[in-house]
N, CA, C and O of each residue as an XYZ file, in Angstrom:
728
protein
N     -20.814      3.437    -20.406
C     -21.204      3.171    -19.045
C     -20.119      3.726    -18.120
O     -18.897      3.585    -18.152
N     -20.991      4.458    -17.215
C     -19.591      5.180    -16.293
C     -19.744      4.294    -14.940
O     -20.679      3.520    -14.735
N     -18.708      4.531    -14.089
C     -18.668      3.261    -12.872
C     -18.787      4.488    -11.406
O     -18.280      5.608    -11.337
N     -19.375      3.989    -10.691
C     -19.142      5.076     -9.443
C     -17.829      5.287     -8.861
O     -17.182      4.253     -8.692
N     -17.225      6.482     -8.481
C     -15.930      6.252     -7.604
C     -16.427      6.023     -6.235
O     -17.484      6.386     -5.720
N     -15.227      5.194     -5.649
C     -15.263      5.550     -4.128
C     -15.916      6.272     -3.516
O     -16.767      6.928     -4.116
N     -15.758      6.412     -2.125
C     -15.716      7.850     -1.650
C     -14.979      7.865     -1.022
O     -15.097      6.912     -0.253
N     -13.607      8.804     -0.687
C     -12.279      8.714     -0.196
C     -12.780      9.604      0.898
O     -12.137      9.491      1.941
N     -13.811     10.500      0.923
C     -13.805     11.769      1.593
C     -13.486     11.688      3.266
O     -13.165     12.568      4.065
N     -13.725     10.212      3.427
C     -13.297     10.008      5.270
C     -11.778      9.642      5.469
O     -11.477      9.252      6.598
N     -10.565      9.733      4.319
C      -9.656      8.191      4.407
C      -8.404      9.807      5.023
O      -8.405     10.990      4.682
N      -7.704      9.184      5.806
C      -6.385     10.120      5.864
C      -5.188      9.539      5.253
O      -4.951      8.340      5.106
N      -4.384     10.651      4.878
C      -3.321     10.295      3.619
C      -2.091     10.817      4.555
O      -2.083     11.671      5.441
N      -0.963      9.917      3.987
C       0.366     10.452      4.672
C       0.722     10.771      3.360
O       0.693      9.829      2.568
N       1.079     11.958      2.899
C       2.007     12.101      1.798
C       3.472     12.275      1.994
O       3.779     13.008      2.934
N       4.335     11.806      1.373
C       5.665     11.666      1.713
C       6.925     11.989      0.656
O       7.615     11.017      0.347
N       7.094     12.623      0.376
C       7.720     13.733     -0.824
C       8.847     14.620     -0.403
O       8.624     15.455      0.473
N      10.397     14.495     -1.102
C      11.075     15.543     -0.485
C      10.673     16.691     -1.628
O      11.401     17.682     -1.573
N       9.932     16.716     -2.362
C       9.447     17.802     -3.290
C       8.404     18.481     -2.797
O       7.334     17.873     -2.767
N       8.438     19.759     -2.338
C       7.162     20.076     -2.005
C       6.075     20.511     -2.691
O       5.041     20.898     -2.146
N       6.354     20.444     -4.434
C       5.415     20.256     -5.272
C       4.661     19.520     -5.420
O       3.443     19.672     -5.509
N       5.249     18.642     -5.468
C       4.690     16.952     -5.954
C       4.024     16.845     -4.817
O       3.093     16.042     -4.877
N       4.248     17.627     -3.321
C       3.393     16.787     -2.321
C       2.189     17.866     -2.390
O       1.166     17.465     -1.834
N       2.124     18.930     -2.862
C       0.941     20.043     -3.352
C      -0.047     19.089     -4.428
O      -1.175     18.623     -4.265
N       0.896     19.024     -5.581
C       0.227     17.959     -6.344
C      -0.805     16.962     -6.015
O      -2.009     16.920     -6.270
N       0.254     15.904     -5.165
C      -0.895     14.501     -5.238
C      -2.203     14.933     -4.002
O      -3.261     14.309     -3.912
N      -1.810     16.157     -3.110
C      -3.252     16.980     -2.406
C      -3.942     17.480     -3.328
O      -5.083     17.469     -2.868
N      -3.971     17.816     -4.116
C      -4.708     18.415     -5.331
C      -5.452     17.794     -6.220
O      -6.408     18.108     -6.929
N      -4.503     16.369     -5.948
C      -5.463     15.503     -6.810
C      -6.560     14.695     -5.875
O      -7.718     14.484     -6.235
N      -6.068     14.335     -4.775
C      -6.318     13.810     -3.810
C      -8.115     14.459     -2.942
O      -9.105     13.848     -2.540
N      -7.752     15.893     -2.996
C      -8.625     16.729     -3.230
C      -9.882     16.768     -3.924
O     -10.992     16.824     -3.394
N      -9.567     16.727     -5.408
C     -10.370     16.570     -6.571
C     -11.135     15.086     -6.648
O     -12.258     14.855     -7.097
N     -10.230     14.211     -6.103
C     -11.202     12.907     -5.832
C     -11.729     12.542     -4.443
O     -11.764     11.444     -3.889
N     -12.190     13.930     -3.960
C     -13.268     14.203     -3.235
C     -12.861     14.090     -1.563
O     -13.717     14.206     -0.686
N     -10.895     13.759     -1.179
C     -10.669     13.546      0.257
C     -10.788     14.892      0.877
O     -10.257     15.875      0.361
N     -11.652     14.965      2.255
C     -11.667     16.017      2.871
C     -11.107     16.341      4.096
O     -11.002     17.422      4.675
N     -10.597     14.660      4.536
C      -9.502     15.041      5.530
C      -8.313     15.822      5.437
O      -7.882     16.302      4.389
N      -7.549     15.990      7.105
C      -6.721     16.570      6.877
C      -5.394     15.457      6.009
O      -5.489     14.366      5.447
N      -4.059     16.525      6.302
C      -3.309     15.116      5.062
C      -1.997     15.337      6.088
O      -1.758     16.307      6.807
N      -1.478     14.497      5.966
C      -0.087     14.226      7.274
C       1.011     14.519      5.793
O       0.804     14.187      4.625
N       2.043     15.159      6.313
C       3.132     15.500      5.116
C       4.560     15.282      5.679
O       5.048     15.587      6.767
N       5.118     14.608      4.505
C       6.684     14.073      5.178
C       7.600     15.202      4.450
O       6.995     16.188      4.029
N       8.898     15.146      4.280
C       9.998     15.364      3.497
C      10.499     13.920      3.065
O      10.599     13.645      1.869
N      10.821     12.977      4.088
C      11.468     12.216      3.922
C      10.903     10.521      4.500
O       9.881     10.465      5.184
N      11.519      9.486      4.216
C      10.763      8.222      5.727
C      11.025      8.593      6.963
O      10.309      8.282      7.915
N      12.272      9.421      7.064
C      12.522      9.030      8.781
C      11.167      9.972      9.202
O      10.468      9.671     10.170
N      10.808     11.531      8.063
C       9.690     12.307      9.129
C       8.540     11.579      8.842
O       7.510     12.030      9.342
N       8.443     10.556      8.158
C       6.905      9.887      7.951
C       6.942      8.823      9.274
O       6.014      8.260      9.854
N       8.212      8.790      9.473
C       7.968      7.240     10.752
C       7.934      7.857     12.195
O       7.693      7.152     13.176
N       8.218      9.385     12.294
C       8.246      9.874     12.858
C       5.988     10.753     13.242
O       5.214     10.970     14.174
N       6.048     10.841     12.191
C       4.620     11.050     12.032
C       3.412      9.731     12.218
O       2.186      9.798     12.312
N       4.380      8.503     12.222
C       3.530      7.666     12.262
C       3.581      6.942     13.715
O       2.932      5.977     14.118
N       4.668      7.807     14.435
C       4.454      7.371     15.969
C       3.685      7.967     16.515
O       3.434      7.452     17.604
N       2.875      9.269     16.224
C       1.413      9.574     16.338
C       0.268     10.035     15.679
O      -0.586     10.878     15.952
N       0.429      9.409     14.911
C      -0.858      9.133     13.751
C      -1.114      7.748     13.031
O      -0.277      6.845     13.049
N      -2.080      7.675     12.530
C      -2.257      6.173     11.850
C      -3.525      6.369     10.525
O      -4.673      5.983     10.307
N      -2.675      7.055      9.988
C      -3.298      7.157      8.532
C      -3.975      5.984      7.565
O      -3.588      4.823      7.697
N      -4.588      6.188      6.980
C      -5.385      5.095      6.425
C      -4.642      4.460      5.039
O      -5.011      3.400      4.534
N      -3.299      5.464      4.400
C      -3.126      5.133      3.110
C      -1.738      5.922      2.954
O      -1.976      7.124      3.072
N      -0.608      5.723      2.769
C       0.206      6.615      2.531
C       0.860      6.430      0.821
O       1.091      5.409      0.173
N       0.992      7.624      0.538
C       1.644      8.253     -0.986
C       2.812      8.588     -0.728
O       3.111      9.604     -0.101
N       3.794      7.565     -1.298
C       5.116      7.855     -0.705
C       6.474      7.817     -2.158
O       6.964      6.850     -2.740
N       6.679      9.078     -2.299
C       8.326      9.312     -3.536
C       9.110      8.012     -3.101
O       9.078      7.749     -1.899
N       9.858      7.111     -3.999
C      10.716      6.281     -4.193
C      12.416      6.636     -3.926
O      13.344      5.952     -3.495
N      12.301      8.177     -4.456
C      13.933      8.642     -4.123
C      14.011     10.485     -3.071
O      13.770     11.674     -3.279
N      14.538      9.534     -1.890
C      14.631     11.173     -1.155
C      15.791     10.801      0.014
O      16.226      9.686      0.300
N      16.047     11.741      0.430
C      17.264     11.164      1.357
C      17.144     12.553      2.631
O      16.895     13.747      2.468
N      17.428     11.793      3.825
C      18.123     10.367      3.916
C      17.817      9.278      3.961
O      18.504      8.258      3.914
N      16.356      9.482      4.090
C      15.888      7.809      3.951
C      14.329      8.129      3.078
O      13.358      8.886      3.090
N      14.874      7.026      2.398
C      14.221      7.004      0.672
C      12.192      5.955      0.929
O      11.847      5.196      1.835
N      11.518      6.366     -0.113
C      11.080      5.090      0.159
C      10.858      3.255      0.346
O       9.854      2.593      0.612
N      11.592      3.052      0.203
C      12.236      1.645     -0.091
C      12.344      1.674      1.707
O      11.562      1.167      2.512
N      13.656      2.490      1.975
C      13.681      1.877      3.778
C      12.653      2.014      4.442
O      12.265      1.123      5.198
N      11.866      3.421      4.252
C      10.757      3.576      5.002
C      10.010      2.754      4.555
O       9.000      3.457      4.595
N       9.596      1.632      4.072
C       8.358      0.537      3.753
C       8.907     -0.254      4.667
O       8.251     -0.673      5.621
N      10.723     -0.673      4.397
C      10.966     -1.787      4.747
C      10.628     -2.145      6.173
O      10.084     -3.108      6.714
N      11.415     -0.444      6.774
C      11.403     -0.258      8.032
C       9.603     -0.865      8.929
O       9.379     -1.744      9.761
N       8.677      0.146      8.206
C       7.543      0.118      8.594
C       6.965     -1.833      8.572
O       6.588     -2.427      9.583
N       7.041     -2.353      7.398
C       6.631     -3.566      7.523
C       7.617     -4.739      8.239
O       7.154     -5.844      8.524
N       8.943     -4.402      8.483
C       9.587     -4.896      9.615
C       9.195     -4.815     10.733
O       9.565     -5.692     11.513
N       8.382     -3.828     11.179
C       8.175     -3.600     13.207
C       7.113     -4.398     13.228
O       6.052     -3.790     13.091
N       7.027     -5.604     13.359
C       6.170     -6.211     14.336
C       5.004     -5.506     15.202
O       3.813     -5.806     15.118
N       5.514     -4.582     15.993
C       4.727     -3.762     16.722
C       3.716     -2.703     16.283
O       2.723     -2.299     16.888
N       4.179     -2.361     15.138
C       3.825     -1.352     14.629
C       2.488     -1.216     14.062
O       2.085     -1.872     13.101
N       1.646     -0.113     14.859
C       0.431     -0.135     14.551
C      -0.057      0.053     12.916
O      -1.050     -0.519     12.468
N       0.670      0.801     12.249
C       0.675      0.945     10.716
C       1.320      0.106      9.739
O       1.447      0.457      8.566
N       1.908     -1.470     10.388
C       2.264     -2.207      9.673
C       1.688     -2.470      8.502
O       2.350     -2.227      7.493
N       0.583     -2.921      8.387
C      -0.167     -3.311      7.045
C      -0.823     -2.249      6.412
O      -1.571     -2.585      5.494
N      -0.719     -0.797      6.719
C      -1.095      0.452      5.730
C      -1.133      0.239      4.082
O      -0.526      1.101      3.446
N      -1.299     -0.029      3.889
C      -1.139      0.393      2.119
C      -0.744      1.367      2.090
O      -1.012      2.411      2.683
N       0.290      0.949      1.018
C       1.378      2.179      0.502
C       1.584      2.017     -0.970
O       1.914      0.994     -1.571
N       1.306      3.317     -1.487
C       0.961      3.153     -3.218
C       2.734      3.910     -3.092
O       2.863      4.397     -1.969
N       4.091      4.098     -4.009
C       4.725      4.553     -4.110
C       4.517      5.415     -5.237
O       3.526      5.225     -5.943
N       5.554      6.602     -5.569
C       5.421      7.463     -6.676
C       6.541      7.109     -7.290
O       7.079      6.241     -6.602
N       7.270      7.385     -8.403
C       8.445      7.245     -9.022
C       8.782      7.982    -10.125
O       7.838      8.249    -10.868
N       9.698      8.323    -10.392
C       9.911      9.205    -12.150
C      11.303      7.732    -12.372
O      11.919      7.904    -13.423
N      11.677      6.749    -11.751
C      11.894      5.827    -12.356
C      11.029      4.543    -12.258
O      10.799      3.998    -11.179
N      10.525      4.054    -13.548
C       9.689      2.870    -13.194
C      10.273      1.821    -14.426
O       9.506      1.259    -15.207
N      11.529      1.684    -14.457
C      12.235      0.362    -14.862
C      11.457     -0.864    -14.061
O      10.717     -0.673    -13.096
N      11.698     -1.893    -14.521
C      11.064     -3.118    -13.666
C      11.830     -3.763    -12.677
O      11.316     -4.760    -12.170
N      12.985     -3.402    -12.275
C      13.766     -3.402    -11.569
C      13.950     -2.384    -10.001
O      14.596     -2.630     -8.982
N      13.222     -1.392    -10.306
C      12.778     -0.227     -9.592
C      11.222     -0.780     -8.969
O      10.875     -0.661     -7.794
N      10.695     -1.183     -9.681
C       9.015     -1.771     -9.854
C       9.079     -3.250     -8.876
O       8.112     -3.581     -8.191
N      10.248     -3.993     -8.924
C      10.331     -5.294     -8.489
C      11.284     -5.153     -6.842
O      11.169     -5.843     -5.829
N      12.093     -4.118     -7.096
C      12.288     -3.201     -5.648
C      11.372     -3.163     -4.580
O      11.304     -3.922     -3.613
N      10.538     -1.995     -4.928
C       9.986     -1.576     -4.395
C       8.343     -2.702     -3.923
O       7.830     -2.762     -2.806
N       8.116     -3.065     -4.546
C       7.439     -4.598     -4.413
C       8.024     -5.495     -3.291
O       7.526     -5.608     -2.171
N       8.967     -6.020     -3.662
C      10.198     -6.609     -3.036
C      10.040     -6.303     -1.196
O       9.989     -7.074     -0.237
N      10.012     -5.292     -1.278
C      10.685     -4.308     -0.040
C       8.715     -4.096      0.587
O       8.455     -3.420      1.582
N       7.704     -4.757     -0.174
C       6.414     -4.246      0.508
C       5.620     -3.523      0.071
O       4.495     -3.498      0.572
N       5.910     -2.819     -0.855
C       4.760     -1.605     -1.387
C       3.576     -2.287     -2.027
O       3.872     -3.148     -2.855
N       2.555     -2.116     -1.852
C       1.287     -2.327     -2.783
C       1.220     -1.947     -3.924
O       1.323     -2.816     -4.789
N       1.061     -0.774     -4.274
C       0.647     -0.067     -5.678
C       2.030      0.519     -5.903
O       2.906      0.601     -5.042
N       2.096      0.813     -6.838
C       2.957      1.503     -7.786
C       2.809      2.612     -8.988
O       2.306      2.315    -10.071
N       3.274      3.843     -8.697
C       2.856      4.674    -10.018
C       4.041      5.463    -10.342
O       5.000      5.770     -9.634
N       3.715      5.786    -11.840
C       5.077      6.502    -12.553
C       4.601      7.734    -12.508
O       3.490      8.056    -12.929
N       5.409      8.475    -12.000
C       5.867     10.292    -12.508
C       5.894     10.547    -14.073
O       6.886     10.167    -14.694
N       5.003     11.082    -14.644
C       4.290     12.270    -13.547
C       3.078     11.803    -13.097
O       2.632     10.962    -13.878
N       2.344     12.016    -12.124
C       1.071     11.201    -11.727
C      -0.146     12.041    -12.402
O      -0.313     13.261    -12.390
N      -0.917     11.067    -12.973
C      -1.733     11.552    -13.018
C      -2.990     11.421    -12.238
O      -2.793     10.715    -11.250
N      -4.488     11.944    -12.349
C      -5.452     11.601    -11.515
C      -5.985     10.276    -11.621
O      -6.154      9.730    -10.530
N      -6.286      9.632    -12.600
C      -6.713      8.489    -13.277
C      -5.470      6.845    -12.803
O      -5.697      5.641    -12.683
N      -4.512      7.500    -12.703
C      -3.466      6.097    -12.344
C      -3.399      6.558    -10.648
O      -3.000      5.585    -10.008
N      -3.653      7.664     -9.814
C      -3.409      7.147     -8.789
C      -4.623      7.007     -7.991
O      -4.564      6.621     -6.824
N      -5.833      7.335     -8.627
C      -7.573      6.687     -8.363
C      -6.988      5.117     -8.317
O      -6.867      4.423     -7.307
N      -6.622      4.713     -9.857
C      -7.174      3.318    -10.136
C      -6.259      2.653     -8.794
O      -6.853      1.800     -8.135
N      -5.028      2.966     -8.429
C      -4.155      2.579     -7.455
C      -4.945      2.561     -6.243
O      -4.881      1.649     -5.419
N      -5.592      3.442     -6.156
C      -6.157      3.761     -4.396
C      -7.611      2.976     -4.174
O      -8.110      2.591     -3.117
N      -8.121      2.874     -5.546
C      -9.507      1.800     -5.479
C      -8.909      0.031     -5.473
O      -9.301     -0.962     -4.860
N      -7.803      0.256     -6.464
C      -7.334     -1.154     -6.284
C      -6.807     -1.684     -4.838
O      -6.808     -2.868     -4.500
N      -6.398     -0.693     -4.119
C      -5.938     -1.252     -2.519
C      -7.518     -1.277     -1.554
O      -7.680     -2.138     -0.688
N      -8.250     -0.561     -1.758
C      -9.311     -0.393     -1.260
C     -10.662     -1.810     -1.574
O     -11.186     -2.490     -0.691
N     -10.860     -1.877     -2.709
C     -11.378     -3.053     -3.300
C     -10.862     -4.217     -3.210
O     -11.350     -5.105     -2.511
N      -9.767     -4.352     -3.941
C      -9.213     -5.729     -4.094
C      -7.859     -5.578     -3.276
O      -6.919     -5.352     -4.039
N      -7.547     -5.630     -2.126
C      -6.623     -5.732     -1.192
C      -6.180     -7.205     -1.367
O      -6.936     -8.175     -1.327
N      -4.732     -7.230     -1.584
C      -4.093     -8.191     -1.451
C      -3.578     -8.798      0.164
O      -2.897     -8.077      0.894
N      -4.021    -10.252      0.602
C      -3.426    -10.564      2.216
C      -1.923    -10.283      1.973
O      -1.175    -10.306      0.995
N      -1.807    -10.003      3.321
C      -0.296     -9.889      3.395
C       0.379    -11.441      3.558
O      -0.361    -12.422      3.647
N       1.247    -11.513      3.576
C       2.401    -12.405      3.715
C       3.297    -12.519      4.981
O       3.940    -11.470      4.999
N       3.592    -13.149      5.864
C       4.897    -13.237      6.649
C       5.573    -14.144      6.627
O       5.244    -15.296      6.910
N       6.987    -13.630      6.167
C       7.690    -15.043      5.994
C       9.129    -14.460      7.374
O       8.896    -13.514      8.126
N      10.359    -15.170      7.422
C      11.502    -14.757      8.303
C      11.901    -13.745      6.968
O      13.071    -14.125      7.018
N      11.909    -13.106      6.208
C      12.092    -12.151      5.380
C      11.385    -11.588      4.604
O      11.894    -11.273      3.528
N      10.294    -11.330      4.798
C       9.288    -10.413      4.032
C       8.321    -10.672      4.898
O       8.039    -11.724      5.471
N       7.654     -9.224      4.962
C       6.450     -9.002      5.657
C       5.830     -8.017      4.411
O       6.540     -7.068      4.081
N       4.354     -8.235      3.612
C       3.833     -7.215      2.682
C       2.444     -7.945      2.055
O       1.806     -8.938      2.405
N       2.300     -7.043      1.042
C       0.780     -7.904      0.289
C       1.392     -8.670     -0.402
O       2.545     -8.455     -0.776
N       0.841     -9.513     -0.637
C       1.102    -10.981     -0.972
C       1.700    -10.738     -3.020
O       1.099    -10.185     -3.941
N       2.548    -11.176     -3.003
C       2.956    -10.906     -4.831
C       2.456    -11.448     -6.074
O       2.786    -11.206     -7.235
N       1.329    -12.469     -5.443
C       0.594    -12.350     -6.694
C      -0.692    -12.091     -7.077
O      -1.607    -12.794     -6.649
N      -0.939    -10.951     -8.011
C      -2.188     -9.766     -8.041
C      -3.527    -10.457     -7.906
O      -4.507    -10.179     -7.214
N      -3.171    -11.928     -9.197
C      -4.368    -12.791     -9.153
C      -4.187    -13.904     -8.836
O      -3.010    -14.244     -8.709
N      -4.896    -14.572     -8.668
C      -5.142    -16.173     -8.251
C      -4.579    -16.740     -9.908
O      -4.737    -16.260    -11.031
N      -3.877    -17.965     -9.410
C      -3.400    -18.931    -10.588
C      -4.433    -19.998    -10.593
O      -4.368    -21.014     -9.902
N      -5.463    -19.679    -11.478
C      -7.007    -20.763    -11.877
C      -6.426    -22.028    -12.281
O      -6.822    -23.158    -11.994
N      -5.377    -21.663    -13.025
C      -4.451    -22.769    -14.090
C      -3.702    -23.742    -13.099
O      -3.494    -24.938    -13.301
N      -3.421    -23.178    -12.248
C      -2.100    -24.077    -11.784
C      -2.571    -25.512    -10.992
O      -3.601    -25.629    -10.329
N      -1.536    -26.593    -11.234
C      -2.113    -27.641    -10.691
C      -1.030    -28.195     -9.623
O      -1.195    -29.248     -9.007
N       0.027    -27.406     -9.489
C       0.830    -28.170     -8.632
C       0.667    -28.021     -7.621
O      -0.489    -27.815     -7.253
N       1.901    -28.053     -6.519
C       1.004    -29.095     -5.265
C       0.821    -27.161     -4.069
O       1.290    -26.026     -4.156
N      -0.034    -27.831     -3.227
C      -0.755    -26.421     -2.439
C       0.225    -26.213     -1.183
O       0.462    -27.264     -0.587
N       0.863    -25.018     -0.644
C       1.479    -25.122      0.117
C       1.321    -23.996      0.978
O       2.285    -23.603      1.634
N      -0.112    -23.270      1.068
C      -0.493    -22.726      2.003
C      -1.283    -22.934      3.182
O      -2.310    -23.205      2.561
N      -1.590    -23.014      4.238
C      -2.044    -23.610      5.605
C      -3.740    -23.672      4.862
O      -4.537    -24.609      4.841
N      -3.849    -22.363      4.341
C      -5.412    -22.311      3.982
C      -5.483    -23.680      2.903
O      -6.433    -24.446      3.063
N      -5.050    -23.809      2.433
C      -5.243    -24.886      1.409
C      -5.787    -26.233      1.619
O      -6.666    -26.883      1.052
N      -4.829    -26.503      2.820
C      -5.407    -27.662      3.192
C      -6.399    -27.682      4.530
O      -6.781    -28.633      5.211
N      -6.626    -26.449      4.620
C      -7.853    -26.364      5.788
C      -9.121    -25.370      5.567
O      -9.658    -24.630      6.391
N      -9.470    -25.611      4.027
C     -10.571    -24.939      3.557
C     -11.768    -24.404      4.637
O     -12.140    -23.313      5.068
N     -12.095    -25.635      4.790
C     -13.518    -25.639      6.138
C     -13.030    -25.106      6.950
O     -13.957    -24.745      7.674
N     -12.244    -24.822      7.310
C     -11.724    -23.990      8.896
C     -11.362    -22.572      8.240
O     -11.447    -21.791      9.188
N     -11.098    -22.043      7.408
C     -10.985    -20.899      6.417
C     -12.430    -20.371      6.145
O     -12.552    -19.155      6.290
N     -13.475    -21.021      5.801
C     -14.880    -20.858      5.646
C     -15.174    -20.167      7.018
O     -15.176    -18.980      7.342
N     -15.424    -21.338      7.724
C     -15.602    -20.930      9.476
C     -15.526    -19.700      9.496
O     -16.508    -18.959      9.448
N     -13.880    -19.181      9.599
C     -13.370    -18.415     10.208
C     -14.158    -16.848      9.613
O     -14.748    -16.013     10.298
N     -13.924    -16.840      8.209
C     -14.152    -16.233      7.521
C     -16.252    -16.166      7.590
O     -16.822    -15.294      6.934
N     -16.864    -16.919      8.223
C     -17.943    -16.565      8.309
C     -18.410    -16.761      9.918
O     -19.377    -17.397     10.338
N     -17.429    -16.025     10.656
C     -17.722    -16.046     12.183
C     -18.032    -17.102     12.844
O     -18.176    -16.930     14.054
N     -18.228    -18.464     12.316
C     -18.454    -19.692     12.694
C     -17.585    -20.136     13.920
O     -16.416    -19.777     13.785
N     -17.801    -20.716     14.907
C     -16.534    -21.649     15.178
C     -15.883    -22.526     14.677
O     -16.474    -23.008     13.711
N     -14.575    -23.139     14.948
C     -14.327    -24.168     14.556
C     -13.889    -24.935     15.435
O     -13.321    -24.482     16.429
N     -14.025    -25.920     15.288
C     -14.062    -27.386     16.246
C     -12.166    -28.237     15.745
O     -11.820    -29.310     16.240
């Protein structure tokens, strides 16, 4: 049984790569899974934050190590501004290191998806349907702003609830089905 893909063909991509292979690459693949927009291209974060003071891309593909500013600041940076119209973008990162420490980084710091170098077509689909489909809420705390860190719901867990939604189900319903609430 085969599953339908997406269709990416409307979504715009920031690619962000001081390699200008790799940023040929993930267009190529990007391409092949059918995007026909144009594609916004960095070297580095500072030219992606710079690109993102006039543009607002739907998804950015962003290298883990480039300098002078790597991906790690450019997430941090981006999900730090308050203001910032591309705050909650999904951002899949790339990496040729994916220790879990690198993986818990970059998490850490905001990123959604995660993929190891070398990329292939198949891990950065499943990445770009997984932000697209199953989008994780973000989080704001006084130190982290990102998608929320855990992938699935804990069915199991019984201890005690300490999110606002938790204890205000019916007003979560409401909201969530255009209702008012009283």
């Amino acid at each position: 049984m085969t599953r339908a893909m997406l269709d990416l063909s409307g979504l715009e991509f920031l690619i962000v790569d001081d390699n200008a292979f790799t940023r040929r690459l993930v267009k190529t693949i990007l391409r092949a899974l059918g995007v026909h927009t144009s594609f916004y291209e960095a070297e580095d974060g500072a030219d992606a934050l710079r690109i993102l003071a006039h543009h607002e891309p739907d998804l950015a593909v962003i290298d883990y190590m480039m300098e002078p500013v790597d991906g790690i600041e450019f997430v941090r940076t981006l999900r730090h501004d308050a203001d910032h119209p591309c705050r909650a973008m999904p951002v899949i990162m790339l990496s040729a290191y994916s220790e879990p420490s690198i993986v818990a980084r970059a998490r850490d710091a905001g990123v959604n998806e995660f993929v190891a170098k070398p990329v292939s077509i198949l891990a950065l689909y499943l990445r770009i349907e997984e932000v697209i489909l199953r989008p994780r809420q973000f989080v704001e705390t006084k130190s982290f702003f990102g998608p929320d860190r855990h992938r699935h719901p804990l069915h199991d867990y019984t201890g005690p609830r300490r999110r606002w939604e938790d204890e205000h189900e019916d007003k979560v319903a409401n909201i969530d089905s255009g209702q008012e609430t009283k």
